[in-house]
C-alpha atoms as a printed R data frame, in Angstrom:
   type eleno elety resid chain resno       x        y      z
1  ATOM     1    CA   UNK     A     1 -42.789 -132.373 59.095
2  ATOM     2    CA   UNK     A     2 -39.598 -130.620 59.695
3  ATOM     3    CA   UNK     A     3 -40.675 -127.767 57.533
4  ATOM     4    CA   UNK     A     4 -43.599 -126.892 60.592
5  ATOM     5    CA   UNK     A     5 -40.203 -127.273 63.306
6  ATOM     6    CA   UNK     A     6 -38.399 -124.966 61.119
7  ATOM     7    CA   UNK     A     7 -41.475 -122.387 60.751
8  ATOM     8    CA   UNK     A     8 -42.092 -122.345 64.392
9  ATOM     9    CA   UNK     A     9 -38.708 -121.935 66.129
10 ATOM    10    CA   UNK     A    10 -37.869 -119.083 63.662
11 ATOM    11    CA   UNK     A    11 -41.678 -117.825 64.784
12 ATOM    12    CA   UNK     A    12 -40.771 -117.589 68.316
13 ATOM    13    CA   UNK     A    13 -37.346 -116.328 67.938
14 ATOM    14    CA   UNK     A    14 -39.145 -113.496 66.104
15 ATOM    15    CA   UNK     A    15 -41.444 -113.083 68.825
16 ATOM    16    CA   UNK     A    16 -38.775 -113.069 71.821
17 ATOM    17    CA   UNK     A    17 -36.946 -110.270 69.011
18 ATOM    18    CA   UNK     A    18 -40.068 -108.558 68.582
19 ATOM    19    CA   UNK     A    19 -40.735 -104.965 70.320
20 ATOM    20    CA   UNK     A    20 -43.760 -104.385 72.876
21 ATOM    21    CA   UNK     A    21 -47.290 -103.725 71.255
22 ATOM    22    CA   UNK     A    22 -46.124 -105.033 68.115
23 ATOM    23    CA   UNK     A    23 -48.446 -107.308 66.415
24 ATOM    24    CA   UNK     A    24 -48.392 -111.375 65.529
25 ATOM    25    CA   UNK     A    25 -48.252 -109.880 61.894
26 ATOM    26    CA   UNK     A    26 -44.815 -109.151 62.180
27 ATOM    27    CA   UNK     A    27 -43.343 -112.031 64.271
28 ATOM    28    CA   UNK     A    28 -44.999 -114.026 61.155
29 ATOM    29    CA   UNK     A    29 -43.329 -111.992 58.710
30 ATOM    30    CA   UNK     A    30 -40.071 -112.235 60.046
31 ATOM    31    CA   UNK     A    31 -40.497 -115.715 60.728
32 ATOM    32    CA   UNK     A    32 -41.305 -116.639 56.851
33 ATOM    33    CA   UNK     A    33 -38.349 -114.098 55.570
34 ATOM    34    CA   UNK     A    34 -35.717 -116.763 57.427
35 ATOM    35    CA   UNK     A    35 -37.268 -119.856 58.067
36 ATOM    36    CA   UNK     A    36 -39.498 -119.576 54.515
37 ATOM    37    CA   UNK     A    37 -36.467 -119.333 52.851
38 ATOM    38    CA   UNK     A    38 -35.058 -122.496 53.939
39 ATOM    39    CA   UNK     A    39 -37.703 -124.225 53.351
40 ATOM    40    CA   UNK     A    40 -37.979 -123.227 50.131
41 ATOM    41    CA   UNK     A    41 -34.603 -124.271 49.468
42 ATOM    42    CA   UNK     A    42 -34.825 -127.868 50.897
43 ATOM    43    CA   UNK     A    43 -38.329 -128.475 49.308
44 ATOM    44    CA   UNK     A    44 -37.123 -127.178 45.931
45 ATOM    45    CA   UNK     A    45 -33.497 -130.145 46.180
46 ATOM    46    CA   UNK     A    46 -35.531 -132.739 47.358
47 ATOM    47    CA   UNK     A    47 -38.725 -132.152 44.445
48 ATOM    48    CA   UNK     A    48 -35.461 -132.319 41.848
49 ATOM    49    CA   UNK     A    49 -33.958 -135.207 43.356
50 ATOM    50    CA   UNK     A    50 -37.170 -137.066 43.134
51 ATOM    51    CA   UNK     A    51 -37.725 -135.493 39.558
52 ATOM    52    CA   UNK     A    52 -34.601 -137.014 38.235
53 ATOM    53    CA   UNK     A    53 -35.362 -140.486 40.414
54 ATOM    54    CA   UNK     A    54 -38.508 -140.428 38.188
55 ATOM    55    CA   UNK     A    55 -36.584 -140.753 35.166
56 ATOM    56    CA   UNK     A    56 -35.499 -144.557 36.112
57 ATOM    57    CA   UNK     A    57 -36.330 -147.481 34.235
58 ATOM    58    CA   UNK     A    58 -37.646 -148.876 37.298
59 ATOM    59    CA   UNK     A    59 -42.005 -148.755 37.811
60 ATOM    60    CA   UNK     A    60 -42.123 -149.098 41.081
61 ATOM    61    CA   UNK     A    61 -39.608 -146.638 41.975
62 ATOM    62    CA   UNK     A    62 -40.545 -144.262 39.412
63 ATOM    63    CA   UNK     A    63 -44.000 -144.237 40.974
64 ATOM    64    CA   UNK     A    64 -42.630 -143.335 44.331
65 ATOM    65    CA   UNK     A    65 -40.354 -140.808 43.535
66 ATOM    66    CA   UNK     A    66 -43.588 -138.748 40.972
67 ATOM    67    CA   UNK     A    67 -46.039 -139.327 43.708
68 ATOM    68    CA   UNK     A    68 -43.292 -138.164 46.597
69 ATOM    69    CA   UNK     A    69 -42.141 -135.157 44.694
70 ATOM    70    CA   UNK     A    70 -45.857 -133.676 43.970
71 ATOM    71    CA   UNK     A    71 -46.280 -134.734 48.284
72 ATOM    72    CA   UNK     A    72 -43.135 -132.340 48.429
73 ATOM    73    CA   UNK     A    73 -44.897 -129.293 46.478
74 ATOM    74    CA   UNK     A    74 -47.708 -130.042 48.173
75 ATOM    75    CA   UNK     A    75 -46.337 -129.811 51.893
76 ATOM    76    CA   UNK     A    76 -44.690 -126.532 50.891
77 ATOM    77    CA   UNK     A    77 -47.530 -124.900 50.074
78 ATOM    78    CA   UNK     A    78 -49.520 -126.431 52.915
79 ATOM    79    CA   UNK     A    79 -46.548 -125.178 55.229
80 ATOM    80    CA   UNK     A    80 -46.368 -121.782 53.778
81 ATOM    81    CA   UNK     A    81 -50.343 -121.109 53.932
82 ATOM    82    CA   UNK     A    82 -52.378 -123.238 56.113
83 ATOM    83    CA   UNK     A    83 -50.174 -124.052 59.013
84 ATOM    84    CA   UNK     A    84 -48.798 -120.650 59.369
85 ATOM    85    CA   UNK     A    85 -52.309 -119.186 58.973
């Protein structure tokens, strides 16, 4: 969820930045090259900290942290190509 916040303040920062007649194409573009970045970032330390909280001797938390990593890749890509579709 805060991956979408993130996405669409740096979206209209780009589009306050942007210059007359240009295109949605660009605000987008500008908006992934920041806000994608960090995204990336914090989706890529919290998939490895539940990777490594999979390793635990633990079922019931192993479960959770396997099945809430793969929700982690999954919201990234959902981020980076549905929502900002």
């Amino acid at each position: 969820v805060d991956d979408a916040f993130i996405l669409v303040t740096h979206y209209q920062q780009a589009l306050e930045k942007a210059e007359k007649g240009s295109g949605y194409e660009e605000a987008i573009e500008k908006a992934m090259r920041t806000g994608g970045m960090s995204i990336l970032i914090t989706s890529l330390t919290d998939f490895l900290a539940f990777a490594i909280g999979s390793t635990t001797n633990i079922p019931a938390l192993s479960s959770f942290c396997v099945y809430a990593g793969l929700g982690v890749v999954f919201d990234f890509f959902f981020q980076v190509t549905f929502f900002m579709a």
